[in-house]
C-alpha positions in Angstrom: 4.9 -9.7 -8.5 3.6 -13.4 -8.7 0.1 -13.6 -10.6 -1.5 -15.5 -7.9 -4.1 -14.1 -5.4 -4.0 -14.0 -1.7 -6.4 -15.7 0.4 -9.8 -13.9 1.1 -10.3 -12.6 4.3 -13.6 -11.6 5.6 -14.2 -8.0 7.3 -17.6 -7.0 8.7 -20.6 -8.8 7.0 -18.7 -8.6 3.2 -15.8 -10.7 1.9 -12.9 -8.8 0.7 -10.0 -10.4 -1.3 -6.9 -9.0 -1.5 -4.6 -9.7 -4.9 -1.3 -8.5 -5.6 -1.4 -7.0 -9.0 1.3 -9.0 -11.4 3.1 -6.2 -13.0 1.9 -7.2 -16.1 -1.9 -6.0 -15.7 -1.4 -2.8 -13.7 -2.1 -0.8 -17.0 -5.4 -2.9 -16.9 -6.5 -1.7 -13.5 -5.0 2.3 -14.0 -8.1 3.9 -14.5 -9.6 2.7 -11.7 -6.9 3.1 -9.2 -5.5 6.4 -10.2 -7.9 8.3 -8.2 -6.9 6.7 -5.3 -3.7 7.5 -6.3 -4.2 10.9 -6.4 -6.0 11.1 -3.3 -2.3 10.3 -1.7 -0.2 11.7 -3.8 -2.2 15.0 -3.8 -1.0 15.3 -0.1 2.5 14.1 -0.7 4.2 17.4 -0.5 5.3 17.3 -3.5 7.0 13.4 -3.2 5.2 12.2 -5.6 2.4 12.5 -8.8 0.3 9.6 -10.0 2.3 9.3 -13.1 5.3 8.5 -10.8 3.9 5.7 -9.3 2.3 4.7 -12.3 6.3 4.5 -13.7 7.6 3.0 -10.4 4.6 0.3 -10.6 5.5 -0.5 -14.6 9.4 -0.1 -14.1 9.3 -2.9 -11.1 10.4 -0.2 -8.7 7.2 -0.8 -6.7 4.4 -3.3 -6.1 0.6 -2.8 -6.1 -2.1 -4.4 -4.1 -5.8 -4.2 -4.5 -9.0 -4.7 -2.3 -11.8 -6.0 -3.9 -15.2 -6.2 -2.7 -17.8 -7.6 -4.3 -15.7 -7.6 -7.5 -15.3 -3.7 -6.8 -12.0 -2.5 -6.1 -12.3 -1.0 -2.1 -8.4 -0.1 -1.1 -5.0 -0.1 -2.6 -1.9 -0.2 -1.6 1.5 0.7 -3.3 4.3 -1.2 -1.5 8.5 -0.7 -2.6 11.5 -2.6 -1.2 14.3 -0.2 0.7 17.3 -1.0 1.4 19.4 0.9 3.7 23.3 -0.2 5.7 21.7 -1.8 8.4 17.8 -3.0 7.3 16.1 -4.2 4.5 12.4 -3.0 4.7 9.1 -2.8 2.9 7.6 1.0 2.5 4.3 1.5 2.3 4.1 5.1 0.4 0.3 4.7 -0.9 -2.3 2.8 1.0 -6.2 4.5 0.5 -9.9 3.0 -0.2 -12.8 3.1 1.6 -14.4 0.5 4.5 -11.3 0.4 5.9 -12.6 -2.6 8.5 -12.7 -4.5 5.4 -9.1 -4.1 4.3 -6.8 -3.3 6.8 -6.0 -6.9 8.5 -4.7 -7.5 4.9 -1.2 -5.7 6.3 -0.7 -9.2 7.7 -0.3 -10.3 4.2 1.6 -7.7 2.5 3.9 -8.4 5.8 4.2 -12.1 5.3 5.1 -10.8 1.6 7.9 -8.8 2.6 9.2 -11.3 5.4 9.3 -13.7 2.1 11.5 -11.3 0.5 14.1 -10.4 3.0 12.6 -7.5 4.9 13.1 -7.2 8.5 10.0 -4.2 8.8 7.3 -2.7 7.1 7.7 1.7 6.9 5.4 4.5 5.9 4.7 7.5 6.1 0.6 8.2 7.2 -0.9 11.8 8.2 -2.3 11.8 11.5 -5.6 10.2 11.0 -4.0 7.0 11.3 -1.7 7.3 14.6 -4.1 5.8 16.4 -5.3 2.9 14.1 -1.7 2.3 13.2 -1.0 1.8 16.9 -4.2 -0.7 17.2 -2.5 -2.7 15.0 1.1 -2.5 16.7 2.9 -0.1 14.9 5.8 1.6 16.6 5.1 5.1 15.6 8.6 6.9 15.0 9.1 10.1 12.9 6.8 13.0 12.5 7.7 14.5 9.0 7.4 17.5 7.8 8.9 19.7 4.8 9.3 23.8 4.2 9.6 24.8 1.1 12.7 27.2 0.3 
C-alpha cells in the first residue's frame, strides 16, 4: 500500500482521518491494533488468529486501514483482493473500533481504493449486528454463513 493518507473526513463533532497503513509500518502500529484484531478473529470460527493476519498484512496478502481520532487509533480495517472466474473483488474480513459514526463513511474510500485496483465489489463477512447498518449504507446482503464442526 502507497504511504500516502486519505483525506479526513469529519463524523459527529470530532475529525477522524483514515490512512492506509504502507506495509512497511504495520509492525509499528501491531500492538495497538492487535486487540482489535482479536476481537474479530476471536469470533471467526476458527478462520483466522491474529498472527494470521499479522502474516497476511506483512506477506502483502492483505491491506490494513486505520481510524484515528484525535491521534488515537478508533477503527481498523483489514481489506484482501479476491479473485474468482467471473469477479475480481475487495474482502473485508476484519473491520472493528469504537464510535462507529466516526468511521464508517470511510467505506467510500476503501471502495474508491478497490475500484482503483480492478475490483468490481467490496465482500465480507459481518455477524448480525451489522445487517441493518450494512443495509443503511446499501449493501446487498447475500449469504448467511455458518460452520459445524465435524
Amino acid at each position: 500500500m502507497d504511504d500516502a493518507r486519505m483525506a479526513p473526513r469529519f463524523g459527529g463533532d470530532a475529525l477522524s482521518v483514515l490512512e492506509g497503513v504502507p506495509y512497511g509500518k504495520i509492525e509499528s502500529v501491531w500492538r495497538d491494533i492487535e486487540p482489535l484484531v482479536r476481537s474479530v478473529t476471536d469470533k471467526s470460527l476458527g478462520n483466522y488468529t491474529p498472527e494470521d493476519i499479522y502474516v497476511s498484512l506483512i506477506e502483502r496478502d492483505m491491506q490494513l486501514w486505520v481510524s484515528r481520532n484525535d491521534g488515537k487509533i478508533e477503527a481498523i480495517c483489514v481489506t484482501r483482493i479476491d479473485v474468482a472466474p467471473n469477479i475480481k473483488t475487495c474482502a473485508i474480513p476484519i473491520i472493528a473500533g469504537s464510535n462507529r459514526e466516526h468511521w464508517l463513511d470511510f467505506v467510500d474510500t476503501i471502495s474508491a481504493w478497490a475500484k482503483s485496483q480492478g475490483c468490481q465489489a467490496l465482500d465480507g463477512f459481518f455477524r448480525d449486528g451489522w445487517k441493518r447498518v450494512l443495509k443503511d449504507q446499501g449493501w446487498s446482503l447475500g449469504w448467511t454463513f455458518a460452520r459445524k464442526w465435524i
